[in-house]
C-alpha positions as CSV (number, residue, x, y, z in Angstrom):
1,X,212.7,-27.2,-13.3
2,X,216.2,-28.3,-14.2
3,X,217.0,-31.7,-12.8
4,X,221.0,-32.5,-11.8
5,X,222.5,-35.9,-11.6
6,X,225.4,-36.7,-9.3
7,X,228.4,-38.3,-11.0
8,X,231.5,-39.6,-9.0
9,X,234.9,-39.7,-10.8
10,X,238.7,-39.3,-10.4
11,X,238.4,-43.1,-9.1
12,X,242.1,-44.2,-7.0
13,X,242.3,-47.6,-6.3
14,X,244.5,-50.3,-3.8
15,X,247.0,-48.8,-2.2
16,X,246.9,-45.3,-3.6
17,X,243.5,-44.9,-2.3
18,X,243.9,-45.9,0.8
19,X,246.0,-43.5,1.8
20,X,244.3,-40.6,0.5
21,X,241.3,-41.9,2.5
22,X,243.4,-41.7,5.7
23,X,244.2,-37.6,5.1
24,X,240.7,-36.9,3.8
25,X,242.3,-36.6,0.4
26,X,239.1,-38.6,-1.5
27,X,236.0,-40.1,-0.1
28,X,235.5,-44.3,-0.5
29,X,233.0,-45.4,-2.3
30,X,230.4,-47.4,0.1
31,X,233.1,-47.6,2.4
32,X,235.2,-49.4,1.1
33,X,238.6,-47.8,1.7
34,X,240.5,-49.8,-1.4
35,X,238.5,-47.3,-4.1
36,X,237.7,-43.8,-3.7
37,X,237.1,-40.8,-5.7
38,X,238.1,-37.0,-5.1
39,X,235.9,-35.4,-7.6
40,X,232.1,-35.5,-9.2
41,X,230.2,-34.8,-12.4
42,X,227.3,-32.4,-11.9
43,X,225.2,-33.5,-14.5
44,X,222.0,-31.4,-16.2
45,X,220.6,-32.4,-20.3
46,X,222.0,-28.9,-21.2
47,X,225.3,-29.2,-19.2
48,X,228.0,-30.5,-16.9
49,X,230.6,-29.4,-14.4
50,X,233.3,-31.4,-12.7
51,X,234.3,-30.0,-9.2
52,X,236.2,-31.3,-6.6
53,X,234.4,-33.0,-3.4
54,X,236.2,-30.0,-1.4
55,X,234.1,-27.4,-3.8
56,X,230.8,-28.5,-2.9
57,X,230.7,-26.3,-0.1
58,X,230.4,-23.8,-2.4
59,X,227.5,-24.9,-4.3
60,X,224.0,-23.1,-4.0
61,X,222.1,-24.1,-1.0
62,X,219.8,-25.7,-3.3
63,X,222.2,-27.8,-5.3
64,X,224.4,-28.7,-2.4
65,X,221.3,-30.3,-0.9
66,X,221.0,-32.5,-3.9
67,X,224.3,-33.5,-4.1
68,X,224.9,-34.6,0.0
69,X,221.6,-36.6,-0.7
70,X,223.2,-38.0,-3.5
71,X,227.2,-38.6,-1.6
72,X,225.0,-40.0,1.2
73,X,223.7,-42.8,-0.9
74,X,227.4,-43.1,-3.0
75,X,229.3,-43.2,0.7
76,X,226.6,-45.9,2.4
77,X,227.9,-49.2,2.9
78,X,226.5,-51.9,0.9
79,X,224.4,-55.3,2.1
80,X,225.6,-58.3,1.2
81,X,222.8,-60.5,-0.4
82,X,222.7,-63.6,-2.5
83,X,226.0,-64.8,-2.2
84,X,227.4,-61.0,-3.4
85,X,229.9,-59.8,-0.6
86,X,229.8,-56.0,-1.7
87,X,232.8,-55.4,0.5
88,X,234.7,-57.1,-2.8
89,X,235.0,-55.7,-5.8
90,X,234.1,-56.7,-7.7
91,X,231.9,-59.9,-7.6
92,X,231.3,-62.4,-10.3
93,X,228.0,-64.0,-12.1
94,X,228.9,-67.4,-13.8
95,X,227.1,-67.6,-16.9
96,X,225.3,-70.7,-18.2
97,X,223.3,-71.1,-21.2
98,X,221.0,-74.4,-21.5
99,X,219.6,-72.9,-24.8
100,X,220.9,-74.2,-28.1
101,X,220.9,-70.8,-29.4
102,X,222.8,-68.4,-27.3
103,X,224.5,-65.5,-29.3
104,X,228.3,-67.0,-27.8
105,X,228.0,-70.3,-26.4
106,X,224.6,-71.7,-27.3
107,X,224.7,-75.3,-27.3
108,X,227.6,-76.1,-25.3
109,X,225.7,-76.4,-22.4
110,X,222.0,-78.2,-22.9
111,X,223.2,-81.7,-21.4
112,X,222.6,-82.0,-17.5
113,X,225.9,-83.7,-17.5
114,X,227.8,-80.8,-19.2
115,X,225.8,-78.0,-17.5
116,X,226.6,-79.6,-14.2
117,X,230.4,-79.7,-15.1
118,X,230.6,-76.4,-16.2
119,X,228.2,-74.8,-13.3
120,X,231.2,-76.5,-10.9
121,X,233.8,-75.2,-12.9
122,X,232.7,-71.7,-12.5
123,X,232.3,-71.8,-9.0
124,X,235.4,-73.6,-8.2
125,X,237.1,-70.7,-10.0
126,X,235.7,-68.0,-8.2
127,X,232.1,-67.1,-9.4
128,X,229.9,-66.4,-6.3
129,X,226.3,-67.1,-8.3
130,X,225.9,-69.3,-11.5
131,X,223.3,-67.7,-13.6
132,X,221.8,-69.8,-15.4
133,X,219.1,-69.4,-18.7
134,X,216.9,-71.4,-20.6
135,X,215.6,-69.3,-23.0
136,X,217.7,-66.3,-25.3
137,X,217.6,-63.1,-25.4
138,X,220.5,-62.2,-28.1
139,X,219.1,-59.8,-30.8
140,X,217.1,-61.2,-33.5
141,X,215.6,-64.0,-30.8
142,X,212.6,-64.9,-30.5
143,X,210.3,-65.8,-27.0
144,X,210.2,-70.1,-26.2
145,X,206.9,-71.1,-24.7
146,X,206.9,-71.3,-21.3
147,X,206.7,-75.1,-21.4
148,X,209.8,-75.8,-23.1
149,X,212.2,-73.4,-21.0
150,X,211.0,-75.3,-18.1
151,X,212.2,-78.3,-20.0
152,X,215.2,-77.0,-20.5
153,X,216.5,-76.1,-17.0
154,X,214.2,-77.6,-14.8
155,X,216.0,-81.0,-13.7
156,X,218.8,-79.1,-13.5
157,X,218.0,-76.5,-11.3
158,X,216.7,-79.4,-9.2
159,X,219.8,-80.4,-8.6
160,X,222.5,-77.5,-8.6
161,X,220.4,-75.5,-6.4
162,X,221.3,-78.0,-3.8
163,X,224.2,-77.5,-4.0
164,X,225.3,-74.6,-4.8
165,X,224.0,-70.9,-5.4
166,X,221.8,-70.2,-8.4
167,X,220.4,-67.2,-10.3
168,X,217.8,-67.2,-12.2
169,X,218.0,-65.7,-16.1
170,X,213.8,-65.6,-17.0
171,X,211.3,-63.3,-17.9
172,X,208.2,-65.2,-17.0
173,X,206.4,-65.4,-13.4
174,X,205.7,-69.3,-12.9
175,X,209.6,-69.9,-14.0
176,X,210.4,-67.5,-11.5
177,X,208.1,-69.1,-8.9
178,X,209.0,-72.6,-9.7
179,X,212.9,-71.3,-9.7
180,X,212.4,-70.1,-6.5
181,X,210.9,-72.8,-4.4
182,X,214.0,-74.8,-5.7
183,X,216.1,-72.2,-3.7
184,X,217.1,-69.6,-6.7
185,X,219.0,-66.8,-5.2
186,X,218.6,-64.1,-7.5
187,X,215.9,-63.5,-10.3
188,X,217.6,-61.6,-13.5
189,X,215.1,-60.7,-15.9
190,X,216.0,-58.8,-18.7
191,X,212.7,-57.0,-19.7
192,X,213.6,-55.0,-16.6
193,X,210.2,-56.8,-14.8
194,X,207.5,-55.7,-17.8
195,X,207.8,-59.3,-20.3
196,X,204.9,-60.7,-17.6
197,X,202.5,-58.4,-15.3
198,X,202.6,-61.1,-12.9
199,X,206.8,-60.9,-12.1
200,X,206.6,-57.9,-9.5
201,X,203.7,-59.8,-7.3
202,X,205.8,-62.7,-7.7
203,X,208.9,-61.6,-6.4
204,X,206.9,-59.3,-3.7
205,X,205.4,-62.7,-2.6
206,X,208.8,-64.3,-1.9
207,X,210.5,-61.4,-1.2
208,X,213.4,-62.4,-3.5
209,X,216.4,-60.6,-4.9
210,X,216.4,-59.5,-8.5
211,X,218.4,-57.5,-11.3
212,X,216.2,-54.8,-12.8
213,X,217.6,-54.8,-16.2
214,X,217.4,-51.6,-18.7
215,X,216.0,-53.1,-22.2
216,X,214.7,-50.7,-25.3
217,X,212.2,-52.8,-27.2
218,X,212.1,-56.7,-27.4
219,X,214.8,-59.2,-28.6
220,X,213.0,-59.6,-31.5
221,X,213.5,-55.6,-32.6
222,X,215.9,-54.2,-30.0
223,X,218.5,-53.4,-32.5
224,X,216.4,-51.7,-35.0
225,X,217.9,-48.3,-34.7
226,X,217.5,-47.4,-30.9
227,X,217.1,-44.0,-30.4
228,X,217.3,-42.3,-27.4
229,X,217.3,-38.2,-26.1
230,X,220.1,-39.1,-23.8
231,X,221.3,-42.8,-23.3
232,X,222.6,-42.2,-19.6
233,X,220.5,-39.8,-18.4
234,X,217.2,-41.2,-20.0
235,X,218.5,-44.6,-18.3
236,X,219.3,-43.1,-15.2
237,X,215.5,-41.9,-15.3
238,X,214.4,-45.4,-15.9
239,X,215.6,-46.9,-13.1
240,X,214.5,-44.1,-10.9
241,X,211.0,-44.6,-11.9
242,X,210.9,-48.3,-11.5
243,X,212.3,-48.3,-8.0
244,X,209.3,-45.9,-7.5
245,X,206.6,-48.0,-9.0
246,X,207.8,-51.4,-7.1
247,X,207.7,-49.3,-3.4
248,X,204.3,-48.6,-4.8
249,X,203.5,-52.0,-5.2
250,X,204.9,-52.8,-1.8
251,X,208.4,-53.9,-2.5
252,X,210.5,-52.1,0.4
253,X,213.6,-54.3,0.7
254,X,217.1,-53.6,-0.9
255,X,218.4,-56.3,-2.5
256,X,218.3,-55.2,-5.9
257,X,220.9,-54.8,-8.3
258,X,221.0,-52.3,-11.5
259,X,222.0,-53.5,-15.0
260,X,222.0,-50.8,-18.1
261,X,221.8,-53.6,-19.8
262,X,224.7,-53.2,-22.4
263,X,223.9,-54.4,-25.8
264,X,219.9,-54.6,-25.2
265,X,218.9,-51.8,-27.3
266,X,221.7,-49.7,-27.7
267,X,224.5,-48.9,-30.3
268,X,228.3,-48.9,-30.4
269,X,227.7,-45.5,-29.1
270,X,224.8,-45.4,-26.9
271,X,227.4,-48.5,-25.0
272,X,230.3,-46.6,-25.0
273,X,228.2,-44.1,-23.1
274,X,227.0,-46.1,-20.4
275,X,230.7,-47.8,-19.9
276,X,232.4,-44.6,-20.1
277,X,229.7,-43.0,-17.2
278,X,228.6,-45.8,-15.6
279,X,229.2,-44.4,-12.1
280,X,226.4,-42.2,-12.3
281,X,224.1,-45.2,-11.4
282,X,226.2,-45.1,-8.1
283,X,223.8,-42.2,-6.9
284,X,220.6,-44.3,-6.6
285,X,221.9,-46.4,-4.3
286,X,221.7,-50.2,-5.7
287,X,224.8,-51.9,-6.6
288,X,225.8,-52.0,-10.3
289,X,225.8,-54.9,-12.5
290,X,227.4,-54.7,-16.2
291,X,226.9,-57.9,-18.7
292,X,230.4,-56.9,-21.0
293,X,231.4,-60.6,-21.6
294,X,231.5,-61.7,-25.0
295,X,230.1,-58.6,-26.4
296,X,229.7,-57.0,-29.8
297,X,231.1,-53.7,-28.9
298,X,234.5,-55.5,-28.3
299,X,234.4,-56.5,-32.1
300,X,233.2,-53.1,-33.2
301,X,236.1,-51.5,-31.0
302,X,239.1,-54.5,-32.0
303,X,237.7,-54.9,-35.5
304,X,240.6,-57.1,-37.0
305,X,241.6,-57.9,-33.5
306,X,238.2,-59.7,-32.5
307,X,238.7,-63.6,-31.7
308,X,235.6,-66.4,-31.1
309,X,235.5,-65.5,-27.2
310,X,236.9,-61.8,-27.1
311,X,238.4,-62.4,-23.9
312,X,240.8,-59.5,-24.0
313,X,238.0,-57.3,-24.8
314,X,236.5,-58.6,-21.9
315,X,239.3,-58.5,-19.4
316,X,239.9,-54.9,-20.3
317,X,236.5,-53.6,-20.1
318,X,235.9,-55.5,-16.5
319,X,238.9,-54.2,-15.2
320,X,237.9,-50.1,-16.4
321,X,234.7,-50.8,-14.9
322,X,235.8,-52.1,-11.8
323,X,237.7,-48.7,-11.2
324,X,234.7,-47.4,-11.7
325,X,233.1,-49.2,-8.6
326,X,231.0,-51.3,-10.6
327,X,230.1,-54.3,-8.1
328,X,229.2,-57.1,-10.5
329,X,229.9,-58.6,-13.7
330,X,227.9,-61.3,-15.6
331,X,230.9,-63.1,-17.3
332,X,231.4,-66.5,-18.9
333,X,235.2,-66.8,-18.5
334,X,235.4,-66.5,-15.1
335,X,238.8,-67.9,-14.1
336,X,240.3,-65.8,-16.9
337,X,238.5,-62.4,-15.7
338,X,239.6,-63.3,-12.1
339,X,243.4,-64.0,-12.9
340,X,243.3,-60.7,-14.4
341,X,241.6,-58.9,-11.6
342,X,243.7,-60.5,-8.9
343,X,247.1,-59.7,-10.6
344,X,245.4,-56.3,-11.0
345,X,245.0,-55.4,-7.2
346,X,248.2,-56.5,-6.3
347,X,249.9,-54.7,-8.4
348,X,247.5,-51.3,-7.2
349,X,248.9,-52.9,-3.2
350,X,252.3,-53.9,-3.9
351,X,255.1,-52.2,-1.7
């Protein structure tokens, strides 16, 4: 049977969008009347179509089923949950590394005095979750005992989640578990909840929030020529299924978040992909996460152009992808990325 994927597009944003909102020109996306779109993507493995929202009328009975369940899940308002206000787009998710070996700013970071700075810093400029990491997950790296990640962020998370709100970046249960009687807000673990069979009973125990993350392979091998039928659509799938198996296991709330995981397992054009269609994810109902800062797809785009902390690359992709609805990004120069969003939407508002 052939399977269809809903695809919004033909995104207007600030001003512009508004008003087509008010003469029923586009529809906003989870209500939000700042960005909407006026067409979609119909999506098969053999094919797709691009219509206009005011053609689906004339779609099959069949099809046009599919799609209105689909619209009904792109069109719903969004919960706010661990410090994310989904009315704003988009929202921001401080990064910070207490690993001496993260692929950008490994290092930096492993003193409780510097990690403390810089966890204020990114808050004071506008991050509204610090994630924070003790072990990496860059290609080529390979899995810390459990023993020594703890030693890495555990004093600290002592402290910062006292005082401000924290996120989690693990792939092992009792970190999680230990994170989370600290007062972690959000659990982000990039095996997409398979590194440790014991991470879905954990987080159905405490009923926390968490990022399922799209991964091929492990750190240590991710990079060795992924292959994939179709990147988007065989993601797209992925997700799908692991909603299912965590209602199985008696997971029923919604704050989750989606991350294709950009860089985990994919080529330059397996990335491109993603970024180019990442509002397809929009139809399953879970806000969108995207992890562009710092990443090697900026050199392989800017070649000569690439600098130490590709913050142009990074600006320009977060500001694309935030026309394309995408509610979160996981950024490490926060103050830079919001300067450039902010002058952004008032230009898309100004009179």
């Amino acid at each position: 049977m052939l399977r269809y994927y809903t695809k919004v597009c033909n995104f207007y944003y600030g001003k512009e969008s508004k008003s087509l909102v008010k003469k029923n020109k586009s529809i906003p996306l989870h209500q939000i009347k700042e960005i909407s779109f006026d067409h979609i993507e119909i999506i098969t493995r053999k094919s797709k179509k691009k219509i206009s929202i005011h053609q689906i009328k004339y779609l099959s009975k069949n099809l046009k089923n599919k799609i209105n369940i689909d619209l009904k899940k792109i069109k719903s308002k969004k919960k706010n949950f661990s410090n994310f206000n989904f009315k704003n787009i988009p929202n921001i998710l401080g990064v910070l590394n207490l690993t001496p070996d993260s692929f950008s700013d490994g290092g930096n970071f492993n003193t409780q005095k510097k990690a403390i700075k810089h966890a204020t810093h990114l808050l004071n400029f506008g991050a509204n979750l610090i994630d924070i990491g003790g072990e990496s997950t860059r290609p080529g790296s390979k899995a810390v005992k459990e023993n020594l990640e703890w030693q890495r962020i555990g004093k600290i998370l002592k402290i910062v989640c006292k005082k401000m709100p924290i996120s989690l970046d693990t792939r092992k249960s009792n970190i999680m578990k230990k994170g989370i009687t600290l007062g972690v807000k959000l659990i982000n673990d990039v095996s997409g909840l398979t590194f440790d069979k014991e991470t879905i009973n954990v987080l159905k125990k405490y009923k926390t929030p968490f990022v399922i993350h799209h991964s091929q392979g492990i750190p240590e091998n991710m990079q060795k020529k992924p292959i994939y039928k179709n990147e988007l659509l065989d993601i797209y799938d992925f997700f799908e299924e692991k909603i299912k198996l965590l209602r199985s296991k008696g997971i029923k709330h919604n704050n989750i978040i989606l991350d294709p995981g950009i860089g985990f397992g994919k080529t330059l054009k397996h990335n491109m992909s993603l970024l180019h269609n990442i509002s397809i994810f929009h139809s399953l109902g879970f806000p969108i996460l995207v992890g562009n800062s710092r990443k090697k797809f900026i050199k392989e785009l800017s070649k000569k152009n690439d600098s130490k902390f590709r913050i142009g690359g990074t600006i320009a992709s977060s500001i694309y992808l935030m026309m394309q609805g995408v509610q979160v990004f996981r950024i490490h120069d926060v103050n830079e990325v919001l300067q450039s969003i902010r002058v952004f939407k008032n230009f898309t508002n100004y009179n």
